[in-house]
C-alpha positions as CSV (number, residue, x, y, z in Angstrom):
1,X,153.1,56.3,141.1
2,X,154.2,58.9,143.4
3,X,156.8,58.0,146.5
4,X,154.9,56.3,148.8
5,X,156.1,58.9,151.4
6,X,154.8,61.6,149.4
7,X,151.1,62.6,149.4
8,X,149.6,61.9,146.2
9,X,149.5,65.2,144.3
10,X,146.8,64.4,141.9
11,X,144.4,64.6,145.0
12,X,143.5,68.1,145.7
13,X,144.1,69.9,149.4
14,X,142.3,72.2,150.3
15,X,144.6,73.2,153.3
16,X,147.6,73.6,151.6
17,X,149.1,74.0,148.0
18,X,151.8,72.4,146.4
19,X,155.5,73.2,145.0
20,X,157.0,72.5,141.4
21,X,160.3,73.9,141.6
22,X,163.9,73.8,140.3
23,X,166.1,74.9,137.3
24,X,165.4,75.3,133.7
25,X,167.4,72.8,132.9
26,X,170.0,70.4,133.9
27,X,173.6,72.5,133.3
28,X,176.2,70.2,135.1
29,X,175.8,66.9,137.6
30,X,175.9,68.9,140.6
31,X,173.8,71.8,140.5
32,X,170.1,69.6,140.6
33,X,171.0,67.9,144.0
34,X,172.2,71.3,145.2
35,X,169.2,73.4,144.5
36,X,166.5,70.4,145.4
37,X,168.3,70.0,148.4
38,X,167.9,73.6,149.6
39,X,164.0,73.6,148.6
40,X,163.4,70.6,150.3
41,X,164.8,71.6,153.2
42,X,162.9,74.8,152.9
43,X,159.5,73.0,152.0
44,X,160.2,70.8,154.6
45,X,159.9,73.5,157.6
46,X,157.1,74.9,155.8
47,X,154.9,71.5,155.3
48,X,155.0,72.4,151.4
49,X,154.8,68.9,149.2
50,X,157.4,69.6,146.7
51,X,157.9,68.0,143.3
52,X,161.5,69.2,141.9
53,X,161.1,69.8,138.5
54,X,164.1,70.4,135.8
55,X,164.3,69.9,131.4
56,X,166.7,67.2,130.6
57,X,166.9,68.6,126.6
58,X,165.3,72.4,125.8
59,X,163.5,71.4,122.5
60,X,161.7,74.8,121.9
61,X,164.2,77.2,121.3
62,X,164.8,80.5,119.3
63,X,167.7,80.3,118.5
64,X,169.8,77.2,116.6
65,X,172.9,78.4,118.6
66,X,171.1,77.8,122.3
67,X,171.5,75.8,125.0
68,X,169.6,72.3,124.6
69,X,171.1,70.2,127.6
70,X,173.8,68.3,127.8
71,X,173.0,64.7,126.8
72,X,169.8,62.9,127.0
73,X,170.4,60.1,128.9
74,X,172.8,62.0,131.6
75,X,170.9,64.7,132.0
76,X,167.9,62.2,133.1
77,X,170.3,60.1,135.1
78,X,170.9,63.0,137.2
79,X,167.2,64.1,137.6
80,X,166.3,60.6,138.9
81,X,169.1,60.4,141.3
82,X,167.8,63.9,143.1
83,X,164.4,62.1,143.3
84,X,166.2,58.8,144.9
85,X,168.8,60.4,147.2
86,X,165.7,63.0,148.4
87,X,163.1,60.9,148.2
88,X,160.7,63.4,146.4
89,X,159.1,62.9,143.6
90,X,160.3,64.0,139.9
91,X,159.0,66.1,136.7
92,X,160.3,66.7,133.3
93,X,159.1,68.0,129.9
94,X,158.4,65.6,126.8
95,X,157.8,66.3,123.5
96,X,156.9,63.1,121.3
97,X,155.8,59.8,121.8
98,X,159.1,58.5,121.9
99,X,160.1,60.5,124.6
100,X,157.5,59.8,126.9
101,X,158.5,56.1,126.8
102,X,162.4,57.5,127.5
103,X,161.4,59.8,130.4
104,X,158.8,57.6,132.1
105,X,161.5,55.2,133.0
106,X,163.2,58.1,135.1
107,X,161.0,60.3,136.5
108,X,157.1,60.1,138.5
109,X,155.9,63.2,136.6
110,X,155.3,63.8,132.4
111,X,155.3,67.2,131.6
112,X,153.5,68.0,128.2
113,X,154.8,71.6,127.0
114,X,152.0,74.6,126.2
115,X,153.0,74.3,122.8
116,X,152.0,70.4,122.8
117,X,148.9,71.0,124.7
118,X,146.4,69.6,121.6
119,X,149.1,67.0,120.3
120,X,146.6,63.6,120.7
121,X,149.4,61.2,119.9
122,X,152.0,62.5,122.5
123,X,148.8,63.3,125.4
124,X,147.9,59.3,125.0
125,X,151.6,58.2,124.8
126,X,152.3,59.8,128.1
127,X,149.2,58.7,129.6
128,X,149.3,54.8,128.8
129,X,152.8,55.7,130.8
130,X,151.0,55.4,133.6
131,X,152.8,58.5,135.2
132,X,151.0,61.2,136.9
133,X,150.9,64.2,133.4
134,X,150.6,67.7,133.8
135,X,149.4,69.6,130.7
136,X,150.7,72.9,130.6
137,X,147.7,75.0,129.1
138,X,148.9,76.9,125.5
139,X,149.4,80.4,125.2
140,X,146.4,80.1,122.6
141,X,143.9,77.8,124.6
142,X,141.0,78.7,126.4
143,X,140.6,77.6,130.3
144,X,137.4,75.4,128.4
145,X,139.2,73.8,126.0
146,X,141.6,72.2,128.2
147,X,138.8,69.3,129.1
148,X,139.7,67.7,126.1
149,X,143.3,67.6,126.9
150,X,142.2,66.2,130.3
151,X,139.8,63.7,128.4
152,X,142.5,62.5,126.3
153,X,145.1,61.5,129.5
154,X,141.4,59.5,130.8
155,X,140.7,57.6,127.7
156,X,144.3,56.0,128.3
157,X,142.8,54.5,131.8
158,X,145.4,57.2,133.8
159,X,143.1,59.3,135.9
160,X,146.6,61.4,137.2
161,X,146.1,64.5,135.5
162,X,147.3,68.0,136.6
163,X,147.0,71.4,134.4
164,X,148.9,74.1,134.4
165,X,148.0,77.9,133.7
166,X,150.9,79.9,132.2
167,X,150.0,83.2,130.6
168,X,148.1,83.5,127.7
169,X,149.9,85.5,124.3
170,X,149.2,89.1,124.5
171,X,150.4,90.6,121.5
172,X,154.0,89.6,120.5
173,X,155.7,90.1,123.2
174,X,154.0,89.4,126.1
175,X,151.6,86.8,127.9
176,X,148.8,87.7,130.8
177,X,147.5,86.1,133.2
178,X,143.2,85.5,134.0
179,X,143.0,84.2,137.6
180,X,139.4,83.2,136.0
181,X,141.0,80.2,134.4
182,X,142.2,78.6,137.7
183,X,138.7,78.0,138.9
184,X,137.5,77.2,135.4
185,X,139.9,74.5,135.1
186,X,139.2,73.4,138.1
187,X,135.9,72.1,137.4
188,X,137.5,69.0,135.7
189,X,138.2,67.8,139.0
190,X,142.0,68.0,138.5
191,X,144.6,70.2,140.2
192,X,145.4,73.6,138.6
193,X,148.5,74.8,139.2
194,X,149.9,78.1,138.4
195,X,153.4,78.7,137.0
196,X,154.2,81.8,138.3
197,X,158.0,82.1,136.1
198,X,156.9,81.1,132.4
199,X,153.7,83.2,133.1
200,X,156.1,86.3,133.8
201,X,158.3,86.0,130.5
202,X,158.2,88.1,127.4
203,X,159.2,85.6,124.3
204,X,159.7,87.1,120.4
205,X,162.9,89.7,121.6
206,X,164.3,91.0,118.8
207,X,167.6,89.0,119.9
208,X,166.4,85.5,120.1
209,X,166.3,85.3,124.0
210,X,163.2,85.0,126.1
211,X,163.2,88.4,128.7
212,X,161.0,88.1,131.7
213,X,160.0,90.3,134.2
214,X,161.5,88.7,137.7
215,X,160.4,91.7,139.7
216,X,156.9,90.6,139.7
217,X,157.3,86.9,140.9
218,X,155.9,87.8,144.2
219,X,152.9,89.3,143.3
220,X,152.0,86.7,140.8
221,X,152.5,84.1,143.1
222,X,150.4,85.4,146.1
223,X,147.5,86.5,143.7
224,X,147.3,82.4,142.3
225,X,147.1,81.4,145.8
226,X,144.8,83.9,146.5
227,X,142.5,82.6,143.8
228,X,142.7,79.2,145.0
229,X,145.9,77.4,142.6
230,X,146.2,74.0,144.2
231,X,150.4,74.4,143.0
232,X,152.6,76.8,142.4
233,X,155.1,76.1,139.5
234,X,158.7,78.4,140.4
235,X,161.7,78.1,138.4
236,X,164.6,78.9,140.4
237,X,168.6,79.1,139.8
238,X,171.1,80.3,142.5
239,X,172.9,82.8,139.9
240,X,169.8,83.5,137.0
241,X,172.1,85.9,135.6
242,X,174.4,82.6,134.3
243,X,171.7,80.4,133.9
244,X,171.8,78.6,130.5
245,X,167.9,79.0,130.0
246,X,165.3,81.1,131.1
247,X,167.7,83.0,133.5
248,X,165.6,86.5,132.9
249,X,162.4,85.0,134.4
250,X,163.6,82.8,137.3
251,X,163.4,83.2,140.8
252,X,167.0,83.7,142.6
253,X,167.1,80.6,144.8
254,X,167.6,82.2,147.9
255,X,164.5,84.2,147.8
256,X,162.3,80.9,147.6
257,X,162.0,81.0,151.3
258,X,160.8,84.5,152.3
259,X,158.6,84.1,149.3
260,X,156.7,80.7,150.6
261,X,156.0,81.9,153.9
262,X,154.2,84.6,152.6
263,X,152.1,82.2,150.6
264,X,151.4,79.7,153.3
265,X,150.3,82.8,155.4
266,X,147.9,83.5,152.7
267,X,146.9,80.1,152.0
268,X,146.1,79.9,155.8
269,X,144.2,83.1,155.9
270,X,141.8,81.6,153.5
């Protein structure tokens, strides 16, 4: 379960939308606090519930000679201590079974990659967690298909189930975005959120790192809260030209204020 002094996210708001935010990925013990910190701080003076969200281990790579994390067990150690010393709730990515047990034991949200999005055996593992899931919807799935994705977290008993748009693959080397599937997916009675940075990459580069388009993380985001998102998902970095992952798609941290006002005015106007 969720902190208690957190609203329960699962529930859908219809006065306000919700924030999944924080770095790619663990890179050191102090960076996390910092950056969750500053956006709770910001979320705070904006009335924005705010999940912090960072990868203890990159497990869909490129490249053999990238950045995975550094160390299991520490990385997730520091994830759950920016949960207890905010008090805000937690999210991480899983990719097996295994790891669903590992992570459920440190943070309140399981994250199932796009890529894992049909994986039965990992959706139900994560499920019988108990934890609040959020299923990322593949680059190759329809907004309809993801009801069996949904159906699968259900038939574990775990009615805490969150999806996630994130581009869908248009050609090679790009993904776009059909506003059309937020209110599609919507229809399962679950929250949809929209993640504004993955859905702004450009994977396949000829030199084995993800680019991304940065420049456009404004306009994403206001147009998903303009078609009704219940979340906005923002990876964020305070240098993304050092980051150790995703840097060419992330949102420079100190722009993450200016940018939420402008959604909360747009939320309101609706």
């Amino acid at each position: 379960m969720l902190p208690s002094n957190i609203p329960h996210l699962t529930v859908r708001d219809p006065n306000m939308f919700f924030l999944i935010a924080g770095p790619c990925v663990v890179e050191n013990d102090i960076m996390p606090l910092e950056v969750a910190t500053h956006i709770r701080q910001v979320c705070d003076r904006l009335n924005i519930p705010f999940i912090f969200k960072s990868s203890y281990k990159k497990a869909n790579r490129s490249r053999g000679d990238s950045f995975t994390g550094i160390g299991n067990e520490r990385a997730m150690s520091i994830i759950s201590e920016v949960g207890k010393k905010l008090g805000i709730p937690t999210l991480t990515d899983v990719h097996s079974e295994e790891e669903a047990g590992f992570a459920a034991a440190y943070v309140d949200v399981l994250q199932i990659p796009a890529f894992l999005c049909r994986q039965t055996a990992l959706l139900i593992a994560a499920g019988r967690t108990g934890k609040t899931v959020n299923i990322k919807k593949g680059q190759f799935s329809s907004p309809e298909s993801m009801k069996y994705a949904v159906q699968k977290i259900l038939s574990t008993g775990n009615v805490n189930v969150m999806l996630t748009e994130r581009g869908t693959t248009f050609g090679y080397q790009d993904l776009i975005v059909d506003m059309r599937a937020i209110p599609e997916m919507q229809k399962f009675n679950v929250p949809v959120i929209l993640d504004v940075t993955h859905s702004l990459q450009q994977p396949n580069q000829p030199e084995g790192v993800t680019g991304g388009k940065p420049e456009l993380i404004e306009i994403m985001a206001k147009t998903g809260i303009a078609a009704g998102a219940d979340g906005i998902f923002i990876e964020t970095h305070p240098d993304p030209g050092k980051a150790k992952s995703d840097g060419a798609n992330m949102l420079r941290l100190e722009l993450l204020e200016d940018l939420l006002v402008k959604l909360v005015r747009i939320r309101k106007a609706l």
